[in-house]
C-alpha positions as semicolon CSV with decimal commas, in nm:
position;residue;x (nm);y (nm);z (nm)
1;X;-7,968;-1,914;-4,063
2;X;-7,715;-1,644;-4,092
3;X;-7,611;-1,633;-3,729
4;X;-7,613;-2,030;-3,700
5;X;-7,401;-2,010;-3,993
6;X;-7,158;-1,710;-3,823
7;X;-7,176;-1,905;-3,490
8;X;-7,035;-2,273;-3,657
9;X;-6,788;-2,015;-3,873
10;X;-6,623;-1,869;-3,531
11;X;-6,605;-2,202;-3,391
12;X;-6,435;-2,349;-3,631
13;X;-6,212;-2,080;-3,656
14;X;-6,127;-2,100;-3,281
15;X;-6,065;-2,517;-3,314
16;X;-5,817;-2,420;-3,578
17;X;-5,632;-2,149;-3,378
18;X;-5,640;-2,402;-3,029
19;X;-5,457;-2,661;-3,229
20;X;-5,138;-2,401;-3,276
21;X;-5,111;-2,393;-2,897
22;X;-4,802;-2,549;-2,754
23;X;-4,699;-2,632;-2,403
24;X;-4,478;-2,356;-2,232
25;X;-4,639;-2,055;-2,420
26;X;-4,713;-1,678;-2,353
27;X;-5,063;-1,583;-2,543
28;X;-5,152;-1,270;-2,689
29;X;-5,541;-1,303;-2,614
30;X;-5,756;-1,071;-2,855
31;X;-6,107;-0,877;-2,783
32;X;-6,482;-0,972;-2,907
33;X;-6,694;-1,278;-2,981
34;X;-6,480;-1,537;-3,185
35;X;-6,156;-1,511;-2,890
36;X;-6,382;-1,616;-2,641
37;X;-6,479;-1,874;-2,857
38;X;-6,106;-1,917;-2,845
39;X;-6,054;-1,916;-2,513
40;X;-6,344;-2,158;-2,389
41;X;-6,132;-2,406;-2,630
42;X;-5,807;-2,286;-2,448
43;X;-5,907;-2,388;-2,126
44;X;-6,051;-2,698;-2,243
45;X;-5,724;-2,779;-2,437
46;X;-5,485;-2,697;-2,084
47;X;-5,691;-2,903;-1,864
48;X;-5,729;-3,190;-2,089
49;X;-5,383;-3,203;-2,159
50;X;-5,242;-3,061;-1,840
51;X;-5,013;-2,829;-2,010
52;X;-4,913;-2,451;-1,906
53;X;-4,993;-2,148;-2,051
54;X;-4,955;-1,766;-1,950
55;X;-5,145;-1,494;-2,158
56;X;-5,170;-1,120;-2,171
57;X;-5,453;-0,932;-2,230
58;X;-5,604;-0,667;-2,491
59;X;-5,891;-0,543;-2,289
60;X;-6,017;-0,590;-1,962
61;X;-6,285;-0,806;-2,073
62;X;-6,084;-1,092;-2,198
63;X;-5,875;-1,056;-1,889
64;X;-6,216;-1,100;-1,647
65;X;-6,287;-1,416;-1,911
66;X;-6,008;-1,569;-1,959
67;X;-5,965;-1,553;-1,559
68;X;-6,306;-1,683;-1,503
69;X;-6,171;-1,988;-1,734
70;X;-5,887;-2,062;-1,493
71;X;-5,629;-1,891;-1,744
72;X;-5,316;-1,675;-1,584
73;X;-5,252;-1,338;-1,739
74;X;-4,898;-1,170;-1,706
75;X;-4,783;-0,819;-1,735
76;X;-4,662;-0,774;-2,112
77;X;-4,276;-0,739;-2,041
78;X;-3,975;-0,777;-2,187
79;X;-4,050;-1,090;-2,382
80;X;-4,291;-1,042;-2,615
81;X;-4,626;-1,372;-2,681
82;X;-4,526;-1,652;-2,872
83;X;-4,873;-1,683;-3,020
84;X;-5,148;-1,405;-3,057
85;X;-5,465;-1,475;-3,132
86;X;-5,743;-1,179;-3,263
87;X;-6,015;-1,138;-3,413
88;X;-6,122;-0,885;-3,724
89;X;-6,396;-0,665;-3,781
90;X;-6,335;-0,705;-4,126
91;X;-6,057;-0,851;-4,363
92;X;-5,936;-0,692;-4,670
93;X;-5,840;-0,823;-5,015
94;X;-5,434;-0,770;-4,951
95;X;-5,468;-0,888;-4,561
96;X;-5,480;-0,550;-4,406
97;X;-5,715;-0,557;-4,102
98;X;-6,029;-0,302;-3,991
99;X;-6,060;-0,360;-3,608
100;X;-6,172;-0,179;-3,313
101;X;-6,554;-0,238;-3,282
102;X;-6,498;-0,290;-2,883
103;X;-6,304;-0,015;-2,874
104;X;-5,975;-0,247;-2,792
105;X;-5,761;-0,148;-3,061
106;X;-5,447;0,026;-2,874
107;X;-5,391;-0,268;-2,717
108;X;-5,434;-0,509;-2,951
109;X;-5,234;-0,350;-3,180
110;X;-4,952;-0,337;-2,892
111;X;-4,991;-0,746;-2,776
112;X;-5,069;-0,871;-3,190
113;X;-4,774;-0,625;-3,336
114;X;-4,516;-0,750;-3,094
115;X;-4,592;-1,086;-3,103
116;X;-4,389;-1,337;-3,272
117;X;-4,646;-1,511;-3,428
118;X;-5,030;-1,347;-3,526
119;X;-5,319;-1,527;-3,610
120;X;-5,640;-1,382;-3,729
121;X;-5,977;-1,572;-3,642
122;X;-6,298;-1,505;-3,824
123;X;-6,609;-1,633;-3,947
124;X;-6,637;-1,608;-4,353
125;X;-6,874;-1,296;-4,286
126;X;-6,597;-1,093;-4,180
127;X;-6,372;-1,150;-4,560
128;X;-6,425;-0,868;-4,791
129;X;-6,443;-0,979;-5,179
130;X;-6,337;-0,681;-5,313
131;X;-6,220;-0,381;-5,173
132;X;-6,489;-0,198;-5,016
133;X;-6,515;0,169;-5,145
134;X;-6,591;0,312;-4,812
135;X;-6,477;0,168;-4,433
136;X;-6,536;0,291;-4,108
137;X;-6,200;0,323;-3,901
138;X;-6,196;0,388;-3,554
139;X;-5,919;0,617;-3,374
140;X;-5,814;0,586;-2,998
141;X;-5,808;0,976;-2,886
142;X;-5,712;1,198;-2,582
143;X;-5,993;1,349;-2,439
144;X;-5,856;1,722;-2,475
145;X;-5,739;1,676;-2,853
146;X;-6,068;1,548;-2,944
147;X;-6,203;1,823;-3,156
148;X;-5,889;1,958;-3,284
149;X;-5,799;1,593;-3,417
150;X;-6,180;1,587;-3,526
151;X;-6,099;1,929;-3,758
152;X;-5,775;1,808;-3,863
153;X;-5,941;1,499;-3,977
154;X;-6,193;1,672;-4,199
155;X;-5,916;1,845;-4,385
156;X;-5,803;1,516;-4,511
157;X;-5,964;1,424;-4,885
158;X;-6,065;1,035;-4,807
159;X;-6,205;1,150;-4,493
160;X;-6,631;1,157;-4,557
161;X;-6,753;1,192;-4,196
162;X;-6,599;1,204;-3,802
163;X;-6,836;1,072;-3,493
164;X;-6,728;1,040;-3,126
165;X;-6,883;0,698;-3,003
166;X;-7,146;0,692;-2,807
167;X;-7,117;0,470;-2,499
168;X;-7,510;0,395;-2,499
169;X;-7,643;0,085;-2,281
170;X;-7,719;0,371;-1,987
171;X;-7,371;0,555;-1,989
172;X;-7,419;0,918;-2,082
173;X;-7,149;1,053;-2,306
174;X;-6,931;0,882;-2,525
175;X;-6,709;0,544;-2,504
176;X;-6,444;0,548;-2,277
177;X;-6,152;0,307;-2,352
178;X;-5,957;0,070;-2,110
179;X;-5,725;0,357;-2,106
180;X;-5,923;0,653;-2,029
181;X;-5,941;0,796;-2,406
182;X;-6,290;0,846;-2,668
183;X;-6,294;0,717;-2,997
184;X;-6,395;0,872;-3,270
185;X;-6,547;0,641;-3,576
186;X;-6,387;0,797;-3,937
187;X;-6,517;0,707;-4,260
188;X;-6,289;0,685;-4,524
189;X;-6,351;0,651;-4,910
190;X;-6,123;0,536;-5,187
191;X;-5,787;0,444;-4,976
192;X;-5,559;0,251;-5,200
193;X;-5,273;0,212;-4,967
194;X;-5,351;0,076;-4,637
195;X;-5,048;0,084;-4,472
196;X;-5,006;0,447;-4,611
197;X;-5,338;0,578;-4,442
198;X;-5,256;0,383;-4,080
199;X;-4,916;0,557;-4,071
200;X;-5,091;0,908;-4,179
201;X;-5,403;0,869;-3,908
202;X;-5,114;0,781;-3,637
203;X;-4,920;1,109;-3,685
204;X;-5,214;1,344;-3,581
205;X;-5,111;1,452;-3,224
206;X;-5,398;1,340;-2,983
207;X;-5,425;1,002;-3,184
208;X;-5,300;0,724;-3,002
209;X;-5,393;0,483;-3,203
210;X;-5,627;0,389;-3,500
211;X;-5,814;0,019;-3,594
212;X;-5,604;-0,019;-3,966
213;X;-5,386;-0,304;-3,894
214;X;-5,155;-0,302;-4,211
215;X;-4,772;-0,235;-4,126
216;X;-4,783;-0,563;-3,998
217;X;-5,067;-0,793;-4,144
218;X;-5,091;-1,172;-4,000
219;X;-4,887;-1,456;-4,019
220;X;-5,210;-1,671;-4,048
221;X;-5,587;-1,592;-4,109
222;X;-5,801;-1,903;-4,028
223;X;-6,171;-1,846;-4,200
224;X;-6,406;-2,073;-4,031
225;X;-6,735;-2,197;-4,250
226;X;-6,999;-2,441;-4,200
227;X;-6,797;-2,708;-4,357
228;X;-6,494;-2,659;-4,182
229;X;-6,163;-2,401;-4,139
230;X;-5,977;-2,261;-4,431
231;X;-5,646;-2,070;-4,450
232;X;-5,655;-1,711;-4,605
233;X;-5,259;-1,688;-4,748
């Protein structure tokens, strides 16, 4: 019941988020389960109504599916989406974002901080209550700083444990990202200040990037339920 109930929450989500496409537009196209919910709709939605649409990509598996739905990606350039759409591994009380379960988060951070426009889509799973006392947060890494960013990271007071990902599924050795780097999965404890910690995480040399999305927090984050779509303000 709880995945049929997740499943009808993404959708509705995505229906939501296909209705703020407009004729003309440059997409920001997110990672993971509820964009390519997205995206099916996208597809749908531009041959239905014969419009255009361009998108750029967060990870080279939305770029392989949203070509295999007909969809044109372009090189992120000088001007930046007019719409991005993302997911969220989980949502926090004041908006701040936890992403980076596919390992996408340098990117998407890039395409959904640039854009003029972000939208968040998620199922009502995904919504934290209350602030959760202790959150995993992923960092983007270069290979050779691994450890040293690793020792660094234990130093820090809200930091409980450090793990390099594992790549599993028959891949010795950890994840490897789109753009060559590991990431290692931190868990924090008692942050109060979201955007404080994602600014502090970022200034560790080796880190490229980490999965706290809170300088810039969405324009929009459509819940989807069973009983329809709902918009987090």
């Amino acid at each position: 019941m709880g995945s049929r109930a997740s499943e009808a929450g993404k959708l509705a989500a995505a229906k939501a988020a296909v209705e703020l496409v407009k004729d003309g537009m440059l997409l920001g196209l997110g990672s993971g389960s509820t964009v390519r919910v997205f995206i099916d709709l996208l597809a749908e939605k531009v041959q239905k109504e014969n419009i255009s649409v361009t998108f750029c990509s967060t990870s080279l598996d939305t770029s392989f599916y949203a070509a295999s739905k007909g969809l044109r990606e372009v090189p992120l350039g000088e001007d930046p989406p007019d719409l991005a759409v993302d997911g969220a591994d989980l949502v926090l009380p004041d908006r701040s974002l936890i992403k980076g379960g596919g390992a996408a988060h340098l990117r998407e951070k890039v395409v959904d901080y640039f854009s003029k426009e972000f939208v968040v889509i998620v199922d009502e799973t995904k919504v934290a209550k209350t602030a959760p006392a202790v959150v995993s947060v992923p960092l983007e890494v270069h290979p050779m700083a691994a450890r040293q960013v690793a020792r660094r990271l234990r130093e820090l007071a809200e930091v409980k444990d450090v793990r390099v990902r594992a790549s599993g599924g028959g891949k010795l050795g950890p994840v490897v990202t789109d753009n060559g780097n590991i990431v290692l999965d931190v868990v924090l404890e008692g942050v109060v200040d979201w955007r404080e910690e994602e600014v502090r995480l970022k200034l560790i040399p080796g880190v490229f990037e980490n999965g706290i999305f809170a300088l810039r927090r969405p324009d929009k984050i459509l819940i989807g339920t069973t009983s329809g779509t709902t918009l987090f303000i």
